[in-house]
C-alpha positions as CSV (number, residue, x, y, z in Angstrom):
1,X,0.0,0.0,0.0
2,X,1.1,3.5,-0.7
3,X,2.7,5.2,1.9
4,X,1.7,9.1,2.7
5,X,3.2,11.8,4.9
6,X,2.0,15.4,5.6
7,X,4.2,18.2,5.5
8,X,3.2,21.8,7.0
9,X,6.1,24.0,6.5
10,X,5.8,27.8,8.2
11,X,7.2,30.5,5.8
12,X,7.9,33.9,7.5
13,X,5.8,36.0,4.6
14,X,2.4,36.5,5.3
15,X,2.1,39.6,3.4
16,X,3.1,39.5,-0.4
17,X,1.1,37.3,-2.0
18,X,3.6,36.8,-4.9
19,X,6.2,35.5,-2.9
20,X,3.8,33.2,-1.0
21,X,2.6,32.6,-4.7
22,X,6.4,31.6,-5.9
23,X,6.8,29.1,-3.0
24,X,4.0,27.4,-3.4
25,X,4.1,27.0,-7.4
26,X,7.2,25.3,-6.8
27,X,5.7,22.8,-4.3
28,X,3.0,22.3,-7.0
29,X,5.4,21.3,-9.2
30,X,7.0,18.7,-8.0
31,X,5.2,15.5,-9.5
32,X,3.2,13.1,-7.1
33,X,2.3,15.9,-4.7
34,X,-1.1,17.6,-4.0
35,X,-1.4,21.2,-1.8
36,X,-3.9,21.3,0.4
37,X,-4.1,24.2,2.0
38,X,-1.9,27.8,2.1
39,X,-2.8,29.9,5.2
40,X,-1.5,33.4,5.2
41,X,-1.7,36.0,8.2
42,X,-0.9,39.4,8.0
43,X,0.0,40.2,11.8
44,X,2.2,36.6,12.3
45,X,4.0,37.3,8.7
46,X,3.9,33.8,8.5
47,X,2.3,31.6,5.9
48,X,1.2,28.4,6.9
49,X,1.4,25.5,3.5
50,X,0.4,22.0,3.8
51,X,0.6,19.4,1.6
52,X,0.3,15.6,1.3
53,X,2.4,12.6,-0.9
54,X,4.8,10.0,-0.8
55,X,7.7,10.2,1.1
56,X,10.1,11.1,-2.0
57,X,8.3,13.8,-4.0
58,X,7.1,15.4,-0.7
59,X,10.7,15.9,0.6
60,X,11.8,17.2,-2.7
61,X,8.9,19.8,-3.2
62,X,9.5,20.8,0.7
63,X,13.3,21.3,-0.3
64,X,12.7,23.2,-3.3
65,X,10.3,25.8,-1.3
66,X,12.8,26.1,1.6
67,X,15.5,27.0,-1.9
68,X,12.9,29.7,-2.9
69,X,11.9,30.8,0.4
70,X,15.7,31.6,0.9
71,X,16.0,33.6,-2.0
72,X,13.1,35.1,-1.9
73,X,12.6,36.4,2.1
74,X,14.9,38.7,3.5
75,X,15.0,38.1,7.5
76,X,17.0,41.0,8.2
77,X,13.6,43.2,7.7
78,X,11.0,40.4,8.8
79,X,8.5,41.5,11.5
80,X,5.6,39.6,13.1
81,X,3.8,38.6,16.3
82,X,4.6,34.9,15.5
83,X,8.3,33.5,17.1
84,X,10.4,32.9,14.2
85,X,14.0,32.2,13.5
86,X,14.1,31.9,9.7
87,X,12.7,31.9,6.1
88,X,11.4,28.6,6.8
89,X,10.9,28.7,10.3
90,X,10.0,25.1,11.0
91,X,9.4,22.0,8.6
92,X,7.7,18.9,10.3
93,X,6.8,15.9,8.2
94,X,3.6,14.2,9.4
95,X,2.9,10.5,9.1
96,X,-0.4,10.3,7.4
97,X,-0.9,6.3,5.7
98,X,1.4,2.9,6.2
99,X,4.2,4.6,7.8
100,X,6.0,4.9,11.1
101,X,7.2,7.8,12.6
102,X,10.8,6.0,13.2
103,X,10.5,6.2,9.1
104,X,9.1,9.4,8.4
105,X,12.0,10.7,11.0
106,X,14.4,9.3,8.8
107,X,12.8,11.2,5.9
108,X,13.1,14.9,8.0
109,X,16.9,13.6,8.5
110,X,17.7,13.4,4.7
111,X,15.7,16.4,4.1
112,X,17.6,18.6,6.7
113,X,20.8,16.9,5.7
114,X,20.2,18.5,2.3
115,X,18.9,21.8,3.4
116,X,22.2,22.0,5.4
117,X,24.5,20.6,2.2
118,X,23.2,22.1,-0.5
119,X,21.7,25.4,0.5
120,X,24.4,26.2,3.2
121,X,21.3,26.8,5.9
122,X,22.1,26.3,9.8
123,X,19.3,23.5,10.3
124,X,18.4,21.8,13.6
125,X,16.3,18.5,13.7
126,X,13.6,18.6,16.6
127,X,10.4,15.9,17.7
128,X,10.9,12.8,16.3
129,X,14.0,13.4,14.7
130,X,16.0,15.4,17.3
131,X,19.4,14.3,17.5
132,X,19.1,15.0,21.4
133,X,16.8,14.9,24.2
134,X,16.9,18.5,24.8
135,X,16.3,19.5,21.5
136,X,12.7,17.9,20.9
137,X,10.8,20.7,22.2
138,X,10.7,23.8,19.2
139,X,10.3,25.9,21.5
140,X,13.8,25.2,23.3
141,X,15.5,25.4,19.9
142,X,13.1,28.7,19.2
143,X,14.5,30.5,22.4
144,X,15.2,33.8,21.5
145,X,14.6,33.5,18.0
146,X,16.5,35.2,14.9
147,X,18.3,38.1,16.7
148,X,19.6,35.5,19.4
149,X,21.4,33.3,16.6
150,X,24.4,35.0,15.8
151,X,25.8,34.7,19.6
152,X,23.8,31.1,19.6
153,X,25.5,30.0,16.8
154,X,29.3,30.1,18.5
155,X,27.9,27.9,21.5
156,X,29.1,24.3,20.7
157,X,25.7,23.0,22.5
158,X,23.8,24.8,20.0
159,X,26.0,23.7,17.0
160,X,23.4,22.7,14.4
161,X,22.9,19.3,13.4
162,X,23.0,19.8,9.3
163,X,24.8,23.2,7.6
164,X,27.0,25.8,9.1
165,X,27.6,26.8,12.4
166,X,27.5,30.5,11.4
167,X,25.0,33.2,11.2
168,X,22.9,33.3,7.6
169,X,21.6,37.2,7.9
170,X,19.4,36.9,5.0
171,X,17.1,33.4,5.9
172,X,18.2,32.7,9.1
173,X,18.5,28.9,10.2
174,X,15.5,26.1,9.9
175,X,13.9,23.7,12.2
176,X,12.8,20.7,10.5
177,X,11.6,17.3,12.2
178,X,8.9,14.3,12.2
179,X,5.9,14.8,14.8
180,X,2.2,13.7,15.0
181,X,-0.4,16.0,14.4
182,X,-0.7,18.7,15.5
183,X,-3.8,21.5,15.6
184,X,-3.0,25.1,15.1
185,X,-5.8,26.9,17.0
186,X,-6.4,30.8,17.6
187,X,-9.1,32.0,20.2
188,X,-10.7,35.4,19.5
189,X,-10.9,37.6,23.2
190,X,-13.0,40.8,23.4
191,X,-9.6,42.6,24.7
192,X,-6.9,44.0,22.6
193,X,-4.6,43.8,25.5
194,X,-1.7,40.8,24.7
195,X,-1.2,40.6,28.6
196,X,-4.4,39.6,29.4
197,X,-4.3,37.3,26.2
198,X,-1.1,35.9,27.8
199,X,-3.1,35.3,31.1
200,X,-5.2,32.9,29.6
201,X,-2.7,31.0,27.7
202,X,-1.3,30.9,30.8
203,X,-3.6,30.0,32.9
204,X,-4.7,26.5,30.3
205,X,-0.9,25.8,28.8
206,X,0.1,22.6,29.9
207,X,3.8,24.9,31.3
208,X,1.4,26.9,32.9
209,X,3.4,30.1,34.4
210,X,6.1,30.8,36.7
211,X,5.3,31.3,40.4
212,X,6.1,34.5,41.6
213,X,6.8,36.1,44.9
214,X,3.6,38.0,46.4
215,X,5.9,40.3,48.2
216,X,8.8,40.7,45.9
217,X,7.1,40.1,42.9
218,X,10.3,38.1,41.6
219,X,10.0,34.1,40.5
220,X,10.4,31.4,43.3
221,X,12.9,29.3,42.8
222,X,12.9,25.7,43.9
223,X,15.4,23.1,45.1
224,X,17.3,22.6,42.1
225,X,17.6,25.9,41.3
226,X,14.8,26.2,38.3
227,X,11.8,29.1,38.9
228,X,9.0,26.9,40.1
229,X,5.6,26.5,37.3
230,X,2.0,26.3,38.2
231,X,0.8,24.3,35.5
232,X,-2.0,24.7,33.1
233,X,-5.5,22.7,33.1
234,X,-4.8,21.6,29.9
235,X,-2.1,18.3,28.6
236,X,-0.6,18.8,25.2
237,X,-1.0,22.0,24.4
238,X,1.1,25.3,23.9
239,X,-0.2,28.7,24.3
240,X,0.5,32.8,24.0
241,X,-1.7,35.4,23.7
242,X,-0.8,38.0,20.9
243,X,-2.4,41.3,19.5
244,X,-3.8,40.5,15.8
245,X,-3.9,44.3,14.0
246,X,-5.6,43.0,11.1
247,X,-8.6,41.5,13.3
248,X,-8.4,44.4,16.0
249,X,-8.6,41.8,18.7
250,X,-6.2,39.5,21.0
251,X,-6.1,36.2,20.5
252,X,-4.7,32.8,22.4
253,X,-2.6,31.3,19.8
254,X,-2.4,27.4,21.0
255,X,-0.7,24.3,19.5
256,X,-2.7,21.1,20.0
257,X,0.3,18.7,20.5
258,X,-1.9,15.8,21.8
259,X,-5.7,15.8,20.7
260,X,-6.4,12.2,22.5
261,X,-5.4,14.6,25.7
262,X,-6.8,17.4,24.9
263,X,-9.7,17.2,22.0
264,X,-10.5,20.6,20.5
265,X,-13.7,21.8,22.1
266,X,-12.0,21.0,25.3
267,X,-9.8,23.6,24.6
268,X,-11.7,25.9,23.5
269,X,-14.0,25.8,27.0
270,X,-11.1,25.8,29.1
271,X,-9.6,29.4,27.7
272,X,-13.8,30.1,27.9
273,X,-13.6,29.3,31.7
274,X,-10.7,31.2,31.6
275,X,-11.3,33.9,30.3
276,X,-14.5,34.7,31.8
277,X,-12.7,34.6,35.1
278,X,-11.1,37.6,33.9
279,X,-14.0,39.5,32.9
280,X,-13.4,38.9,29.1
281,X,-15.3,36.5,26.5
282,X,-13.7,34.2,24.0
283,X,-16.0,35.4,20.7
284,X,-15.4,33.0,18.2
285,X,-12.1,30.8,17.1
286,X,-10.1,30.0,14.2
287,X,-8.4,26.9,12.6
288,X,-4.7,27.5,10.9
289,X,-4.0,24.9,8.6
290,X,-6.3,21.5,8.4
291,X,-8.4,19.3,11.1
292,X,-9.4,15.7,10.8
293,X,-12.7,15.5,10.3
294,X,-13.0,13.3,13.8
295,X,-11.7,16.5,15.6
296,X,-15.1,18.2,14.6
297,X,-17.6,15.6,14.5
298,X,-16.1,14.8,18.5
299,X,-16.8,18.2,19.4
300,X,-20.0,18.5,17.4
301,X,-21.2,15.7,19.5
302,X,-20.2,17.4,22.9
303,X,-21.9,20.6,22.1
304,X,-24.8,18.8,21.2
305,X,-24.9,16.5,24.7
306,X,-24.3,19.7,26.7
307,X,-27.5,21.0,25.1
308,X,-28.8,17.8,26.2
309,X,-30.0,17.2,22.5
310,X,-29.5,14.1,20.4
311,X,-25.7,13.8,19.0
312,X,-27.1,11.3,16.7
313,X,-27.1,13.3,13.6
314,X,-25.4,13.7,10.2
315,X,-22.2,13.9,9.9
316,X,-22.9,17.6,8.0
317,X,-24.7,18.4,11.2
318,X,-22.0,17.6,13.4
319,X,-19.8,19.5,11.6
320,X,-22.0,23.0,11.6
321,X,-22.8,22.4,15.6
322,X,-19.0,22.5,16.2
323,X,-18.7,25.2,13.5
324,X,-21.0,27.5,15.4
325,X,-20.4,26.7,18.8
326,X,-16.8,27.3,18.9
327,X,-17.2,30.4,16.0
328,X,-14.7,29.2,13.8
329,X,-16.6,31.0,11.5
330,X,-16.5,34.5,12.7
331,X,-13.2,35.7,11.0
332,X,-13.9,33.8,8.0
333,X,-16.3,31.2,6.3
334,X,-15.4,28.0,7.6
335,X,-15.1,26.0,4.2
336,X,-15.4,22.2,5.4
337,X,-13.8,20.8,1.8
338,X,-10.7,22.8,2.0
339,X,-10.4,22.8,6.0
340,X,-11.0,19.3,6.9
341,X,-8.2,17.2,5.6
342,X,-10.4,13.8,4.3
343,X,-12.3,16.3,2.4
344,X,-9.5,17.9,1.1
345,X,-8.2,15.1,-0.1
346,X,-11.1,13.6,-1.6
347,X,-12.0,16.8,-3.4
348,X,-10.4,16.9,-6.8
349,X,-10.4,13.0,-7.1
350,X,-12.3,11.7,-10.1
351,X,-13.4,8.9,-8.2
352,X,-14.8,10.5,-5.8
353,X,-17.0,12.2,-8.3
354,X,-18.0,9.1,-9.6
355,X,-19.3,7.5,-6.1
356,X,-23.1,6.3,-6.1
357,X,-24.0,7.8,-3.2
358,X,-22.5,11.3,-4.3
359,X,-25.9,11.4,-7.0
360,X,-29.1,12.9,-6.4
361,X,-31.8,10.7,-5.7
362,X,-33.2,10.7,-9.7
363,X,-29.5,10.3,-10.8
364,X,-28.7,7.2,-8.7
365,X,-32.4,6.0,-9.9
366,X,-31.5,6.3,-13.6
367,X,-27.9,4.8,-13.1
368,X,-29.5,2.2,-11.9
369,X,-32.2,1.6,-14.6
370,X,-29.5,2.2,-17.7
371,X,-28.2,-1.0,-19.5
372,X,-25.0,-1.5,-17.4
373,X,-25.4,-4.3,-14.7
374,X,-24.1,-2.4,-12.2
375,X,-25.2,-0.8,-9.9
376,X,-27.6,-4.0,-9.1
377,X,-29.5,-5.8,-6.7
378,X,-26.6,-5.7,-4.3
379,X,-25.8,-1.8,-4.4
380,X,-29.6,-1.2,-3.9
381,X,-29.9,-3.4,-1.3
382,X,-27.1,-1.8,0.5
383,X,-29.0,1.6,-0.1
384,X,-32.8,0.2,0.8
385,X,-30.8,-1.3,4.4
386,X,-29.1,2.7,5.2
387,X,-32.9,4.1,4.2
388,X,-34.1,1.3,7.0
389,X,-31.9,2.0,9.8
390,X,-32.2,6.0,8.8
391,X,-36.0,6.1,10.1
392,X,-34.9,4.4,13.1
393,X,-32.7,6.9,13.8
394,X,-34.9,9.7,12.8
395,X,-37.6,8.0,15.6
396,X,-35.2,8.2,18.1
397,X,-33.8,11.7,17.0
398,X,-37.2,12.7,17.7
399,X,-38.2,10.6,20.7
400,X,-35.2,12.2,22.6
401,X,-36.7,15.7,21.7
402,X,-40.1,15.0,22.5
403,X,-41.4,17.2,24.9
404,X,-42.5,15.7,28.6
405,X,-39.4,13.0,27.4
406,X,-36.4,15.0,28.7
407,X,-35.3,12.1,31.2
408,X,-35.0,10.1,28.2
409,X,-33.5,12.2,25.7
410,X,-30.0,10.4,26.9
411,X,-31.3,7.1,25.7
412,X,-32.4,8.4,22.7
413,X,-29.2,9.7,21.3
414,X,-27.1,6.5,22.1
415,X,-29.6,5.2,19.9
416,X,-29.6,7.1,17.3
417,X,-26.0,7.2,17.1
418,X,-26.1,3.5,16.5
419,X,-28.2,4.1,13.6
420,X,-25.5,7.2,12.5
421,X,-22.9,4.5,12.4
422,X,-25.4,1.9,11.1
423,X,-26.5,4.0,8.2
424,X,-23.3,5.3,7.2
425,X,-21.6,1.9,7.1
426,X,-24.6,0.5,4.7
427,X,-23.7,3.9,2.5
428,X,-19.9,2.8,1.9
429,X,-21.3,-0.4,0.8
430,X,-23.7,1.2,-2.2
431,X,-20.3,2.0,-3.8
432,X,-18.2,-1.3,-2.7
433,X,-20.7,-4.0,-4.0
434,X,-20.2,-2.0,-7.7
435,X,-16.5,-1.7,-7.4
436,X,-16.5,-5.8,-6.5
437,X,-19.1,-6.4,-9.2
438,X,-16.7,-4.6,-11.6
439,X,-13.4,-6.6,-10.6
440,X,-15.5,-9.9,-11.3
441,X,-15.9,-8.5,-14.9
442,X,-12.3,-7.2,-14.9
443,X,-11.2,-10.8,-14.3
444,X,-13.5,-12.5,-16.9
445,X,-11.7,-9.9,-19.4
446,X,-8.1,-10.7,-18.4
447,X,-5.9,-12.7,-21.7
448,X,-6.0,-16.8,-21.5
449,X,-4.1,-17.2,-24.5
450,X,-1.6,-19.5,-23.0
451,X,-1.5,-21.5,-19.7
452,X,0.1,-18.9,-18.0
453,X,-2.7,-16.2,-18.6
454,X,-5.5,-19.0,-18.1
455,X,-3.9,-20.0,-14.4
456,X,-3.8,-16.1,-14.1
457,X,-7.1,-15.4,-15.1
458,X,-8.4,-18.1,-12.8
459,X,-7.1,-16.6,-9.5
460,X,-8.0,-13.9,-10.3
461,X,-11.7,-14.4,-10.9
462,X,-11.8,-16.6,-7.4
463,X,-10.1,-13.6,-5.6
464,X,-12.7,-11.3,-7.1
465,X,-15.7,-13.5,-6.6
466,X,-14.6,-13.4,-2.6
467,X,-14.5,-10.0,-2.8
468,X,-18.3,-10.1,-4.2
469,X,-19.1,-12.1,-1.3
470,X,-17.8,-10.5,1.5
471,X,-19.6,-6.9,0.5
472,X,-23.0,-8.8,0.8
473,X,-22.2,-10.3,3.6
474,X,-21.2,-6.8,5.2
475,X,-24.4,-6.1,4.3
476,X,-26.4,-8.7,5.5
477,X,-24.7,-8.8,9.2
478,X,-25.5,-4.5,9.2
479,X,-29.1,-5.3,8.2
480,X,-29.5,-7.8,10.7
481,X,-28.2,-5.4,13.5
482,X,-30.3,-2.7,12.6
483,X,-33.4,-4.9,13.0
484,X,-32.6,-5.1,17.2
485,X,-32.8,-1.0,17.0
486,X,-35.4,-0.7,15.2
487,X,-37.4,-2.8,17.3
488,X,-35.8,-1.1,20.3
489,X,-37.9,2.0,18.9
490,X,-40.9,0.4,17.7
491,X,-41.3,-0.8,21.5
492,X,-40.0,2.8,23.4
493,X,-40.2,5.2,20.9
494,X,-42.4,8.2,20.0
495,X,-45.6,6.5,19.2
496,X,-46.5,9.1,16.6
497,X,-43.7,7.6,14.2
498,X,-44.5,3.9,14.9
499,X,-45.5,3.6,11.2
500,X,-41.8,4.6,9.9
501,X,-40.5,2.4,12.5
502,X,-42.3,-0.5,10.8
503,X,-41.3,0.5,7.1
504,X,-37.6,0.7,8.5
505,X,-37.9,-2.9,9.2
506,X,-39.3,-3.6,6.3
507,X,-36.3,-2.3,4.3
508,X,-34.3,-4.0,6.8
509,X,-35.4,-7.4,6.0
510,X,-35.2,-6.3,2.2
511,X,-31.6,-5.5,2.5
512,X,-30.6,-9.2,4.7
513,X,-33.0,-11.1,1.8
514,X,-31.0,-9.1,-0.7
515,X,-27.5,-9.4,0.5
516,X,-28.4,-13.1,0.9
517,X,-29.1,-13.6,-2.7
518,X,-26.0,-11.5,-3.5
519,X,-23.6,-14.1,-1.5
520,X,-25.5,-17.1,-2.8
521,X,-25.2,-16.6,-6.1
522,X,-21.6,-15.8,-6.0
523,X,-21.0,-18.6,-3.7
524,X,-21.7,-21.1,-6.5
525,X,-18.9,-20.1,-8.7
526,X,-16.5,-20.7,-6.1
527,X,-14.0,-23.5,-6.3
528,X,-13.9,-23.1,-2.2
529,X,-16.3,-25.2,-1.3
530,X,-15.6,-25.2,2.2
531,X,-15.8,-21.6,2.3
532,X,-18.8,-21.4,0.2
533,X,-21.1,-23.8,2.3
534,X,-19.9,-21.6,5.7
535,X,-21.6,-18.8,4.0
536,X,-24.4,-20.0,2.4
537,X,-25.4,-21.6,6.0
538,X,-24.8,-17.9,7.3
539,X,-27.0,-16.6,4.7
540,X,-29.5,-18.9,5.0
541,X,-29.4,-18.4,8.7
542,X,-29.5,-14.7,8.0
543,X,-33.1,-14.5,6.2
544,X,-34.9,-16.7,8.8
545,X,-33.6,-14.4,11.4
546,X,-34.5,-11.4,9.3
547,X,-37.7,-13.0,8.6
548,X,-38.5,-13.6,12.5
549,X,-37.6,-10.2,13.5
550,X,-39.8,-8.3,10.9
551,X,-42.9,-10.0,11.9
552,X,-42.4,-9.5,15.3
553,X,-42.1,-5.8,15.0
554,X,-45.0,-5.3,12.8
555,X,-46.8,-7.0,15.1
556,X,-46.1,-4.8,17.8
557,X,-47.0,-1.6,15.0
558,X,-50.8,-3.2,14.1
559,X,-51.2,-3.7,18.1
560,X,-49.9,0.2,18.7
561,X,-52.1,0.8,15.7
562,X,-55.1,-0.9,16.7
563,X,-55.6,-2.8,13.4
């Protein structure tokens, strides 16, 4: 499988749009590489790029910017409320597919090795790749920044690990290095003053601040002769507060070093807690850079759940909760395909464009009824099992808001989360029983001119027919555990929706008896025999279940009904 890695370097031009402009061409240019997103800011000077590949072309096009941004930014005349250090400030390479970091450290180590080489650039190697303990943390290496490097530069502990241990006036030196990923993450304060921005950063940075003396006002120093820290509320995360001309406001700039620690909206009610303390408001947020999509839909859910309303929504809802409660919106619109890094991705992919369940409702009815044989009974069944499940979940979405039912409404969102994850899971399927429909016909084509080709052709064709058995059977097992929750809201739910309850199961059962046909009739192609008698058993086993479970719930919907 192909192996990707991220890579998010910080340019110190956030101001001239042709430079940024030159920098990024040449990124675009390097074969096998696709930009995802450029992020300027006017009151950093700092342009944030990211952009995803293989290993190999993604190193090159990151060397060739850090080339250009050499020539092209002058550091000697670079201001900005951002801590910098050079043209290229820092250069991390993010594991993204099939890779370790161990590996991808070793990629930052032949890119910095060639930085140092070939452009004659002081360059130190930090996170993953740090060639020391003490030199993991960016910020150590940062300390000071550009106007400290020409006296840092003669200290043989700060001898940089690639390039020349002298002072480069013109592009400084360059951090580069190998880390997870990370969320750049500004807070908008009603204040414009930096030191009470600071105070909050402060106060939620997992350093937290220095202790001072009450009396002398000087730092208390402990045992071993360090100023002691309070530390901030919240692990993984890096803060300072900053003045933003451009916006007219202070904001907490913040790293997000470890989002299993520290998940976004956490963040953002902590520096509200904060902040609030202080007699200020956070008014709205921004992302710098991309977020996986994850990050939202977890923070769309815990807005939701503190509303006490049902988090089992759409995934476009999710995304719009979190959008609006955090105000990530408010300096800018808050584009989900160019912000959130799966839809990035997916977004200029010609595939993509061709999914099933990417067409209207009249366009995936006439792809259906043209003369190809896909999409087919499979595909449809898929589709008719995600409809099923999706009334469930609409009864419990509006069970758990039914008024006189807020004890409930709890109960009613676990549900219809299940059905979220249900529904979605029958979706991929649409498109996965077409795609292993088309790889039986694929094999059927291949040459079998000579016994080579035929033995060729033959594994092939059994390796594809599994394939067209196991995307029924994913179907048939999802339509079968949909069944349980839609009886779970035929029997508790809102009694004014029993009726789409019962047509859920309905299309439940369709979807089992549909998939079932699906594996049978590829099963009896299959020289497997073994194999194909497990699952025919399983899908025989599979429509009696179906079967039994569908009566019983219509049952209880003509008893509710009275007829």
């Amino acid at each position: 499988m192909k192996q990707l890695i991220e890579c998010v370097p910080n340019f110190s031009e956030g101001r001239d749009p042709a430079v940024i402009k030159q920098i990024t061409d040449a990124v675009e240019r390097v074969e096998g590489v696709k930009l995802l997103d450029v992020d300027p800011g006017k009151a950093t000077n700092r342009t944030v790029v990211t952009f995803v590949g293989e290993p190999g072309p993604v190193v090159e096009a990151a060397f060739q910017a850090i080339r250009l941004a050499a020539e092209l930014i002058d550091m000697r005349r670079h201001t900005g409320e951002h801590p910098r250090m050079g043209a290229t400030d820092v250069c991390p390479l993010i594991p993204v597919s099939n890779i370790s970091m161990e590996e991808t450290a070793g990629w930052a180590r032949r890119l910095g090795e060639r930085v140092g080489c070939e452009l004659d650039i002081p360059v130190y190697l930090y996170e993953a790749a740090a060639s020391r303990p003490e030199r993991r943390n960016l910020a150590a290496i940062r300390a000071g920044e550009y106007e400290a490097l020409p006296e840092k530069l003669t200290r043989p502990e700060w001898a940089p690990d690639f390039g020349p241990a002298r002072f480069h006036a013109k592009c400084g030196a360059t951090v580069i290095g190998a880390r997870d990923f990370l969320i750049a993450y500004n807070l908008n304060l009603n204040t414009t003053s930096t030191r009470r921005a600071n105070s909050v950063a402060f106060d939620v940075r997992e350093i937290g601040r220095v202790i001072a003396d009450p009396t002398s006002g000087k730092p208390v120093v402990g045992p071993d002769g360090e100023p002691q820290r309070q530390p901030g509320t919240l692990k993984g995360v890096k803060a300072i507060g900053w003045f933003i001309e451009e916006y007219g406001i202070a904001q907490i700039s913040m790293n997000i070093t470890d989002t299993r620690a520290t998940p976004l909206y956490r963040a953002f009610e902590e520096c509200c807690k904060s902040a609030e303390r202080r007699g200020m408001r956070v008014t709205g947020s921004e992302l710098v850079g991309l977020v996986p999509l994850d990050v939202l839909l977890e923070a769309g859910r815990y807005f939701l759940k503190k509303q006490q309303r049902s988090a089992g929504v759409s995934t476009a809802e999710l995304i719009r909760i979190a959008v609006k409660s955090m105000g990530l919106d408010e300096l800018a619109p808050f584009d989900s395909r160019q912000k959130i890094i799966e839809y990035n991705l997916a977004k200029d992919d010609p595939a993509t464009a061709k999914k099933l369940i990417r067409k209207d409702l009249e366009a995936f009815a006439d792809e259906t009824a043209a003369e190809s044989p896909a999409p087919g009974g499979g595909s449809v069944s898929a589709y008719v099992g995600a409809l099923g499940v999706s009334l469930a979940t609409m009864v419990a979405n509006l069970s758990a808001h039914k008024r006189g039912w807020d004890e409930r409404w709890e109960a009613f969102s676990d549900a219809a989360e299940q059905g979220q994850r249900l529904k979605d899971a029958l979706l991929r399927t649409v498109d996965e029983d077409t795609d292993a429909f088309n790889a039986i016909l694929t094999a059927f084509g291949l040459p079998k001119g000579t016994p080579e080709e035929k033995a060729a052709r033959k594994a092939a064709i059994e390796q594809a027919t599994l394939g067209a058995i196991e995307v029924p059977l994913r179907v048939l097992r999802l339509g079968l555990e949909c069944l349980p929750l839609i009886r779970q809201m035929v029997d508790t739910g809102n009694p004014n929706s029993i009726t789409d309850a019962g047509v859920g199961a309905l299309c439940a059962r369709a979807a089992v008896l549909g998939a079932a046909l699906n594996v049978k009739v590829n099963a009896s192609g299959l020289n497997d025999k073994d194999y194909a008698a497990r699952v025919l058993a399983e899908a025989d086993a599979a429509m009696a279940e179906a079967g039994r479970l569908e009566s019983e719930i219509l049952a209880v919907v003509r008893e509710k009904m009275g007829v």
